[in-house]
N, C-alpha and C positions, 0 to 999 in steps of 0.2 A: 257243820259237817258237810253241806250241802256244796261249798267250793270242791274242796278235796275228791267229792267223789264224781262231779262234773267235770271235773281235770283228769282224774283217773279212766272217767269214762270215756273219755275222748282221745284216748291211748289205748297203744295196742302192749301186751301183755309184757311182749321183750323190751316197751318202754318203760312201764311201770320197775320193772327187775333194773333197769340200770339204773332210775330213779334211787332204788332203794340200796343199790352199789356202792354209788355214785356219795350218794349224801351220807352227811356222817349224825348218827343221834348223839343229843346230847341233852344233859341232865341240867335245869334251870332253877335254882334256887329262888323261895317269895324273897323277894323286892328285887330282883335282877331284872335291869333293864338289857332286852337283846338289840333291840329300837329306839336311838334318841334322837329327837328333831332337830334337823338341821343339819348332821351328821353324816357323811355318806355311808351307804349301805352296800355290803359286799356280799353278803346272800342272802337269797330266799329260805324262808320256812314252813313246814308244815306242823301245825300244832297236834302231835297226836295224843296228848295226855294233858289235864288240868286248864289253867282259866287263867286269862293276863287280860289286862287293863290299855286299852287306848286313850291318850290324853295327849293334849295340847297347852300347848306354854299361853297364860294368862286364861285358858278357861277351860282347865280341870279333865276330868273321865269325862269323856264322848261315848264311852263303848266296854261292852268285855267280851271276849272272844272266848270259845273254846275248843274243843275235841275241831280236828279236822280243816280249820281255820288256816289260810292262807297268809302269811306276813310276810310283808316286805316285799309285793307285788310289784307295787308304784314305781317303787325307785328304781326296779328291774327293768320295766320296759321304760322308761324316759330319765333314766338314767340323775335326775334329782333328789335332794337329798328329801329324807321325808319329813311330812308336815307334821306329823305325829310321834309321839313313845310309844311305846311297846314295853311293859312290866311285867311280869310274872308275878298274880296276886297269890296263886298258891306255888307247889312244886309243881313243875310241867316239864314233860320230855318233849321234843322238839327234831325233825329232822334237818337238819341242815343242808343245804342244795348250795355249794358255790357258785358264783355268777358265772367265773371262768368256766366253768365243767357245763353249766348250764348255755353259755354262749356256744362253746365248740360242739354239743349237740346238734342245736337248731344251725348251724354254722354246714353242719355235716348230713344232716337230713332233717328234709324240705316237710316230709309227710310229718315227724314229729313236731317241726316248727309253726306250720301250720295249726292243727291239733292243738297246740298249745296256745300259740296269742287267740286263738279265736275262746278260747275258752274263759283266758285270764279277760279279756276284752268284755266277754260276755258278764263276768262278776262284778268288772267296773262299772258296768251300762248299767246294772242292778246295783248295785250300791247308788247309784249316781239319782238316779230311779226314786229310791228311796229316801234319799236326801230331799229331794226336790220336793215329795209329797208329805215329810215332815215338818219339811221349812213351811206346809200351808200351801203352796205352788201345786198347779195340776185341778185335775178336774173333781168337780163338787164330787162330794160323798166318795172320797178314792179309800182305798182300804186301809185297815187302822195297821201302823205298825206292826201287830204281831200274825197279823193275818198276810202281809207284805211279804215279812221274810221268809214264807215258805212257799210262795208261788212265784213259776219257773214255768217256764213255756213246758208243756209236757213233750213235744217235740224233741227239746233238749235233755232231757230225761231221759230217752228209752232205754240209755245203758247204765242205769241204777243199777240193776241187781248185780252186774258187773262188776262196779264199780265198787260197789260195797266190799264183794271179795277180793278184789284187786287190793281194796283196801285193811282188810285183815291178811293178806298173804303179805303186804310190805309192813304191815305190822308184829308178824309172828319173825319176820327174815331177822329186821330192826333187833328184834329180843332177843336172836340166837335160836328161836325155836323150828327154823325152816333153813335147809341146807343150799 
């Protein structure tokens, strides 16, 4: 959940409303792959309902994602195809974000482009972060994975609470239940 609402937080309110304009939700059936490696990828996702599976060809589930969940990051900014799949282990709704629609944004305004790679940038350095201190790398006694995934410079935080709402207003728009 913690991508979604540091990306939300780092947007101003008429960004989050075009986001949720902009993107189209859609409904994911278990065992649908929305992600398959090696594949090019034409948009981004945001996971807002149920739990999908990240795996790699010759060595299985790496990962499972859920509520809030960022996909299809990678291949957005360095435009390669991804290393990963992306499954849907249960039913998941999804919103969909086109690359085009998402390019001619940042294309169009600099404060939203901004805003945005520093954000997506900032989840990679964490991710990458955490790889590193998995694989055994990094300094003795570093924190155990579950204590990992939820520390975040508190710096980058400050607009949680925002963020959160931001994030239930593009969730009510999604349903129909916000005009």
């Amino acid at each position: 959940m913690r991508k979604v609402l540091f990306i939300l937080g780092q947007l101003s309110d008429e960004d989050v409303d075009w986001l949720a304009n902009t993107g189209s939700r859609i409904d994911v059936a278990t065992g649908i792959t929305i992600i398959e490696e090696g594949k090019p990828v034409r948009d981004m996702y945001i996971l807002l309902d149920g739990k999908m599976s990240v795996s790699v060809q010759g060595v299985g589930e790496i990962s499972q994602i859920g509520s809030g969940e960022i996909i299809g990051e990678m291949s957005f900014i360095d435009n390669s195809p991804p290393a990963a799949s992306v499954k849907a282990i249960i039913p998941c709704r999804l919103l969909r974000l086109p690359r085009s629609a998402l390019e001619r944004r940042i294309a169009e305004n600099p404060v939203f482009a901004a805003h945005f790679y520093k954000a997506i940038a900032t989840f990679l350095s964490d991710r990458l972060r955490g790889t590193v201190s998995r694989l055994g790398f990094g300094k003795a006694g570093a924190l155990k994975d579950e204590e990992m995934e939820g520390e975040l410079d508190l710096n980058i935080l400050d607009n949680i609470h925002l963020a959160g709402a931001r994030f239930d207003r593009m969730l009510k728009k999604l349903n129909g239940m916000v005009g």
